[in-house]
C-alpha positions as CSV (number, residue, x, y, z in Angstrom):
1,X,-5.2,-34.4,4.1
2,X,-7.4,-31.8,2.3
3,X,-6.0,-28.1,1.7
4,X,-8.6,-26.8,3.7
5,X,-7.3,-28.7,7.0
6,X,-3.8,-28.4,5.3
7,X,-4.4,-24.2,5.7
8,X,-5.4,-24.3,9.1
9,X,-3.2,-26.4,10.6
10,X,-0.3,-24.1,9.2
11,X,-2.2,-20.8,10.2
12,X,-2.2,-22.3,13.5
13,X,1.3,-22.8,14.0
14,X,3.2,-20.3,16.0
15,X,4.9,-17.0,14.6
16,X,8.2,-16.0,15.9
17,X,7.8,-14.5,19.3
18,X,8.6,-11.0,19.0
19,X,7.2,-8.0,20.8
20,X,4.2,-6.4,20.3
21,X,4.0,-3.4,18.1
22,X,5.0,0.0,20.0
23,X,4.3,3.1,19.1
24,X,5.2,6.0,18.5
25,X,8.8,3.9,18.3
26,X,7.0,1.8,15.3
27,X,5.9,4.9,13.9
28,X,9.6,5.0,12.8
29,X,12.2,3.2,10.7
30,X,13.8,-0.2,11.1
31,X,17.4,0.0,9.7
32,X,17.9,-3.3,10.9
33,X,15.4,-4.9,8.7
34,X,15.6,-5.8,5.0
35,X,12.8,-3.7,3.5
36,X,10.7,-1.4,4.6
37,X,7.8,1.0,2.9
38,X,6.0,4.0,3.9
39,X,2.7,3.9,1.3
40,X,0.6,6.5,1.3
41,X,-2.8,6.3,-1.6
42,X,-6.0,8.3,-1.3
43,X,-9.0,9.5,-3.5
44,X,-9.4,13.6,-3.8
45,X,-12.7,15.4,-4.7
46,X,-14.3,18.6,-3.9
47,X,-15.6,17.3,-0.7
48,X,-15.1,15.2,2.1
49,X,-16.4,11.8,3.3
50,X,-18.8,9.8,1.5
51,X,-18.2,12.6,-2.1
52,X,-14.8,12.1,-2.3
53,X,-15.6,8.3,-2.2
54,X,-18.3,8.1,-4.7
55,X,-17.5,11.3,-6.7
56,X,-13.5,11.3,-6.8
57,X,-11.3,13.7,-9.3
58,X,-8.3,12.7,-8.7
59,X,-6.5,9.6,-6.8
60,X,-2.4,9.6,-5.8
61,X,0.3,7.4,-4.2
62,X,3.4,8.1,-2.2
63,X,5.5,5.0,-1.5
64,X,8.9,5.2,0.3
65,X,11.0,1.8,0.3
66,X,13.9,1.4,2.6
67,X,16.7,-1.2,1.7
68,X,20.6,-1.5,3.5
69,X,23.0,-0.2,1.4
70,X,26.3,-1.2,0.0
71,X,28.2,0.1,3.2
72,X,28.6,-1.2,6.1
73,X,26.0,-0.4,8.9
74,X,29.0,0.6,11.5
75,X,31.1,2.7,8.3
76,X,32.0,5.7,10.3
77,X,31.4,8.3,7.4
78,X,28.2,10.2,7.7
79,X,28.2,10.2,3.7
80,X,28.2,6.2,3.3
81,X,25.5,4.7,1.6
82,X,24.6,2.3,4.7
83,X,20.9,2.8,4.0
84,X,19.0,3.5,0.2
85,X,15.8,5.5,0.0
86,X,13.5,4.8,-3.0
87,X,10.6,6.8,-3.8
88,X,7.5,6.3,-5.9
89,X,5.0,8.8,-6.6
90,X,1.8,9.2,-9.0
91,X,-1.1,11.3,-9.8
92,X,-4.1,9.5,-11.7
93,X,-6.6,12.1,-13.1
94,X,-9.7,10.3,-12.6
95,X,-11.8,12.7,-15.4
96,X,-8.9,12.8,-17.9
97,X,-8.2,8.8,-17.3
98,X,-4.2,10.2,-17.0
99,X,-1.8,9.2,-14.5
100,X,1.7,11.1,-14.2
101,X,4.2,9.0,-12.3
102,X,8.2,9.5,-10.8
103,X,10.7,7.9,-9.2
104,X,14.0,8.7,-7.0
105,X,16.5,6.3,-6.0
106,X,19.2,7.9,-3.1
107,X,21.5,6.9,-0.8
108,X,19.9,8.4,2.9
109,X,22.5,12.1,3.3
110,X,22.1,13.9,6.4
111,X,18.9,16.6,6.6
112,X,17.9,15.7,2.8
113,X,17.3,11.8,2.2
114,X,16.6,9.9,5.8
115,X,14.1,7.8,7.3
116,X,13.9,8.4,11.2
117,X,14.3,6.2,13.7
118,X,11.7,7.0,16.5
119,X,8.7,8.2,14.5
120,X,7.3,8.7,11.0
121,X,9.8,11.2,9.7
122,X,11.1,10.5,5.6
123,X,12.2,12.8,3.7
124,X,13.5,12.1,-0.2
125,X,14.8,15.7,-1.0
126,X,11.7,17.5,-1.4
127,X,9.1,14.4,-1.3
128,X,8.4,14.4,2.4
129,X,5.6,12.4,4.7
130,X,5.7,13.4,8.4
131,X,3.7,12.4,11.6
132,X,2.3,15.3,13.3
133,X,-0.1,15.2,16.6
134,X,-2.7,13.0,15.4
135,X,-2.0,12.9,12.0
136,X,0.0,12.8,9.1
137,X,1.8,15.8,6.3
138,X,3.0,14.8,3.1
139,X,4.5,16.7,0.3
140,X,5.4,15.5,-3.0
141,X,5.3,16.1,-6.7
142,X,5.8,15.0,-10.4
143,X,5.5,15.9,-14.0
144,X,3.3,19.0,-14.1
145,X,2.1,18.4,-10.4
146,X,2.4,19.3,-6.7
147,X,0.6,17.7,-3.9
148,X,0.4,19.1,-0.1
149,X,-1.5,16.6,1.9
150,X,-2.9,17.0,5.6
151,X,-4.1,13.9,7.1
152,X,-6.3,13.6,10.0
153,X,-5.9,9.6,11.8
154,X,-8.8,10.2,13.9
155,X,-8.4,6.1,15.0
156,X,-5.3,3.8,16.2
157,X,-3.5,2.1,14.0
158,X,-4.7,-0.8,12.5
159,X,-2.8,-4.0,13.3
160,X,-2.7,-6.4,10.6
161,X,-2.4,-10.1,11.3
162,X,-1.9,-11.4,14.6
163,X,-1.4,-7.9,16.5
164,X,0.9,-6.7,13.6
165,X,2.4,-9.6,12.7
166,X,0.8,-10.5,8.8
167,X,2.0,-13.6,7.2
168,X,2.7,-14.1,4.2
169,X,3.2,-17.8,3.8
170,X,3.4,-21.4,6.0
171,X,6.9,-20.9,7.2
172,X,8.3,-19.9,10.5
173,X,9.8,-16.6,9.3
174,X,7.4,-16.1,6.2
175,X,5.7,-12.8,8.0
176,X,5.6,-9.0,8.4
177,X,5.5,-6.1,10.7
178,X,2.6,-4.5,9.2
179,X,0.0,-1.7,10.3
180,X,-2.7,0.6,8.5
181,X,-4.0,3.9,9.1
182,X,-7.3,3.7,7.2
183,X,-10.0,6.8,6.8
184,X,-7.6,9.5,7.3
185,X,-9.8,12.2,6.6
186,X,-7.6,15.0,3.8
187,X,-7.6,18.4,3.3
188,X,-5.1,18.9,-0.1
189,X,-3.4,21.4,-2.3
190,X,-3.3,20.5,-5.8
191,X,-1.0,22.1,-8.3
192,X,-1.6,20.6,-12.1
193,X,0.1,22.4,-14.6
194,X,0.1,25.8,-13.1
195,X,-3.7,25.5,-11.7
196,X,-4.2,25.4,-8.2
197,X,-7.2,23.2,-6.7
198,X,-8.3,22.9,-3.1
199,X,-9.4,19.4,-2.3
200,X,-10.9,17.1,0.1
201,X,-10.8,13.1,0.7
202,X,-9.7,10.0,2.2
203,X,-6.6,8.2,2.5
204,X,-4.9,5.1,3.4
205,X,-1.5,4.8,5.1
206,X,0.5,1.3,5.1
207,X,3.6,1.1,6.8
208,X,5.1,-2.6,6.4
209,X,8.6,-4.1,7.7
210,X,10.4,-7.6,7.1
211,X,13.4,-9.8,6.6
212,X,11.5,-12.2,4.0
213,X,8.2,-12.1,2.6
214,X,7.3,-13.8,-1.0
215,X,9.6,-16.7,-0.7
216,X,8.8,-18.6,-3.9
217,X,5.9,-16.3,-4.8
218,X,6.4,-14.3,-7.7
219,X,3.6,-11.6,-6.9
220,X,0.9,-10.6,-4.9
221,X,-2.4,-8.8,-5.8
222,X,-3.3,-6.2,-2.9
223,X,-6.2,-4.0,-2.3
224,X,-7.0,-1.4,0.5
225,X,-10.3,0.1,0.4
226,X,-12.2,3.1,2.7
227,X,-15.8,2.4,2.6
228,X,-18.5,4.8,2.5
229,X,-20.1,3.6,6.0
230,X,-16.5,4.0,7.8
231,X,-15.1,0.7,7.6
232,X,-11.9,-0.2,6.0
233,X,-11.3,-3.7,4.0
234,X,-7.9,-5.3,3.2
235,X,-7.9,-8.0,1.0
236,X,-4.1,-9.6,-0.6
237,X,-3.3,-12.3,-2.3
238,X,0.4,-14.1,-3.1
239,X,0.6,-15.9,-6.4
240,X,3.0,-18.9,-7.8
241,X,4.4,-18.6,-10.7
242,X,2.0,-20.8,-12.6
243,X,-0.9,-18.3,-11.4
244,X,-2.1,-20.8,-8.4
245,X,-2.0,-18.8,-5.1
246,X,0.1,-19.5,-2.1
247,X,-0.8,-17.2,0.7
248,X,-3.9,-15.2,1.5
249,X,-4.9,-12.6,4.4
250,X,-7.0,-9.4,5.1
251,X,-8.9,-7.6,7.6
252,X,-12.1,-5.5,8.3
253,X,-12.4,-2.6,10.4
254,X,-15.8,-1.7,11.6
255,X,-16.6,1.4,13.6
256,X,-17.3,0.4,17.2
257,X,-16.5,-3.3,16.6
258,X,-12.5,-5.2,16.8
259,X,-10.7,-5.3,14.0
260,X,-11.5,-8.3,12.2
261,X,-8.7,-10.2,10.3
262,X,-8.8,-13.1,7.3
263,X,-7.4,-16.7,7.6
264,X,-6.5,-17.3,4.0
265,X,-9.0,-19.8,3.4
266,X,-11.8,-17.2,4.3
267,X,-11.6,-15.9,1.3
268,X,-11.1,-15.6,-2.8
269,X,-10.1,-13.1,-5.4
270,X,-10.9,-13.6,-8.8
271,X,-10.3,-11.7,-11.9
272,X,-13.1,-11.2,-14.4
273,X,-11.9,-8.6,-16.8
274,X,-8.2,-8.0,-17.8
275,X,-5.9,-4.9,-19.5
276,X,-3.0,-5.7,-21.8
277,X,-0.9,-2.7,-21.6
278,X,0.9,-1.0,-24.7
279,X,3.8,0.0,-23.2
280,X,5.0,-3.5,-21.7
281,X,2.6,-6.2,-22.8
282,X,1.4,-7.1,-19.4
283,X,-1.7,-8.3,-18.7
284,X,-3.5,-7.9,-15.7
285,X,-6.3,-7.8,-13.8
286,X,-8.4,-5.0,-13.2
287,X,-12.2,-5.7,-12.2
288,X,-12.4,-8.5,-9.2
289,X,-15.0,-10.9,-8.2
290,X,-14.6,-11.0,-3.8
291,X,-15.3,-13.0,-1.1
292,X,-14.9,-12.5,2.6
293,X,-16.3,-12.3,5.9
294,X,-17.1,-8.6,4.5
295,X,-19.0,-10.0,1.9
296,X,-19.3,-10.6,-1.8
297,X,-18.4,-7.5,-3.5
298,X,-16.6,-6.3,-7.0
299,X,-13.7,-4.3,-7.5
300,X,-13.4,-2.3,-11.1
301,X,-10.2,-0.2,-12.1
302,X,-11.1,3.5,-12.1
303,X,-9.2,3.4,-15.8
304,X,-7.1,0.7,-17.4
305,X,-3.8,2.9,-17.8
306,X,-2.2,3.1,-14.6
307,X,0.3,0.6,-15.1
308,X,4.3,2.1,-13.4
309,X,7.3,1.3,-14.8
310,X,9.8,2.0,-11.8
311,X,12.6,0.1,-13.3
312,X,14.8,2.7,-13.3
313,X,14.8,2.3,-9.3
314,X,13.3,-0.2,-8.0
315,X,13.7,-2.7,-11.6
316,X,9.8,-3.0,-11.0
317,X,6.4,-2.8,-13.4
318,X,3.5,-2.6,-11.4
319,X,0.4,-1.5,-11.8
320,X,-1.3,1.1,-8.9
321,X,-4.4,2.7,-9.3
322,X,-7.2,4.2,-7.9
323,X,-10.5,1.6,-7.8
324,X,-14.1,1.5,-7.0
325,X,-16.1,-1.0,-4.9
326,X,-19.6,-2.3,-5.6
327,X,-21.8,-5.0,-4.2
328,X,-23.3,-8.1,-6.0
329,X,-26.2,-5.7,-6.8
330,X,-24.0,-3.1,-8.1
331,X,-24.4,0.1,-5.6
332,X,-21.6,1.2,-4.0
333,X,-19.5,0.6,-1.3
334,X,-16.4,2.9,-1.0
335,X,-13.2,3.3,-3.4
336,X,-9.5,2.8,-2.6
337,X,-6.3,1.4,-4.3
338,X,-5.7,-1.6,-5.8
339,X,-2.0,-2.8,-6.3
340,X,-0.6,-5.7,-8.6
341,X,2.9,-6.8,-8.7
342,X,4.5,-10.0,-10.7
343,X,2.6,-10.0,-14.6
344,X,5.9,-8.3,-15.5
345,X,8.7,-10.3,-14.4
346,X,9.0,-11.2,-10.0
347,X,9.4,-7.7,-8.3
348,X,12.5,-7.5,-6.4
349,X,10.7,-5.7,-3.3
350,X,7.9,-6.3,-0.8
């Protein structure tokens, strides 16, 4: 049997029957899962649209993961640790080629660390991201920085996968709940050491739930990108340890059209330039060589240093950055975030 009809037969076998999505319920946490993230990213210039895409200043990331805790999910004090609350944020200064980065790890307390059941409503002390109307607020900071975001979701969510259900590998319970909010259209308040800006752009919300994703995969490579004509593009890959790949998905949106999403053999991902970092000695790979039913386009880091080390929470080195999209004739397309995970030891979430 060749690996082509080897990849389609096990696309086409049947995901767990479960629901579909519901909203605003899914808007919410899942305490009853085993991780779960909130991941906010977006490009910031002095304009809207198509300038904050091709002219960016600055580019940021607000993750929240939830994980059980150590207590048990029926402990009847309010002050257990039943549920954990990490939180990952960064600034990358696009014109400087700096990023800033923090990290929080919590046990949820009533009123100050929570993740609500019923709608988008997470709060890390004073790192916050909030549904409100149509739309999103978000509030967070780091080393010399503070970030107000209001985000505008003027389109439904989009539903990864099979109408939210993204797999992640051949197996029966290899799969996520997973759902975007692409284009959110920003209007920000930037504090950098004591200078206040007043900024415009696009953004990208990912909100992802499961009970087992990588199974023997010891990484993925992940990008989500807003294009300058309105569509959105999705591209991941998960990786073996010896490099090969063993799971591949995506999506398109398209103003007007359905949502498009990838069967893994529809497309490739491969690295053409590489960064070895100082700090850790990782290597990866940061300008990308892609093919899809969206095309054959590059991706090229914004800057090389924008490598995290989270290990103090989450025991993770990653690299998340902002990134720019071309086409095999080099004009471009739109600009997003690129994420890589797994060229410094397996991470332990996602």
């Amino acid at each position: 049997m060749t690996l082509r009809r080897r990849t389609l037969l096990l696309a086409a076998l049947p995901l767990p029957v479960r629901a579909a999505l519901n909203f605003p319920q899914d808007f919410g946490a899942h305490p009853e899962q085993a991780i779960e993230w909130w991941y906010l990213t977006g490009l910031l210039g002095d304009r809207d649209g198509a300038e904050s895409l091709l002219r960016p200043r600055y580019g940021y990331q607000l993750t929240f993961f939830r994980l059980p805790g150590p207590a048990a999910a029926d402990h009847a004090s309010e002050l257990a640790p039943r549920q954990l609350l990490l939180g990952h944020v960064a600034l990358s200064d696009l014109g400087a080629q700096r990023q800033r980065h923090a990290q929080r790890l919590l046990r949820t307390l009533p009123g100050a660390v929570q993740a609500r059941v019923g709608d988008c409503d997470v709060k890390l002390r004073d790192w916050t991201l909030v549904r409100e109307r149509d739309g999103y607020r978000a509030v967070f900071g780091g080393p010399g920085f503070a970030l107000e975001l209001e985000l505008a979701a003027p389109d439904a969510p989009l539903l990864q996968g099979e109408a939210g259900l993204s797999r992640k590998g051949p197996g029966s319970q290899q799969f996520s709940h997973y759902y975007s909010r692409p284009q959110l259209q920003t209007q920000a308040a930037l504090v950098l050491d004591g200078q206040r800006h007043s900024l415009a752009g696009r953004a990208w919300l990912d909100h992802e739930w499961s009970d087992s994703l990588l199974g023997e995969a010891i990484g993925w490579d992940w990008l989500g990108i807003n294009l300058l004509d309105g569509r959105a593009l999705t591209l991941f890959q998960l990786r073996h340890r010896d490099g090969s790949r063993s799971w591949a998905g995506g999506s398109l949106r398209t103003p007007g059209q359905p949502d498009r999403s990838f069967a893994p053999e529809e497309l490739r991902m491969t690295p053409t330039r590489h960064w070895t970092s100082p700090a850790t000695g990782a290597r990866w790979p940061l300008d990308w060589r892609l093919s899809s039913p969206a095309g054959e386009m590059q991706l090229r880091a914004a800057f090389d240093a924008q490598e995290i080390d989270a290990r103090r929470s989450s025991g993770l080195v990653y690299w998340e950055g902002a990134a720019r999209l071309f086409d095999d004739r080099n004009r471009p397309l739109g600009a997003g975030y690129l994420e890589l995970t797994g060229y410094a030891g397996k991470p332990p979430l996602r």
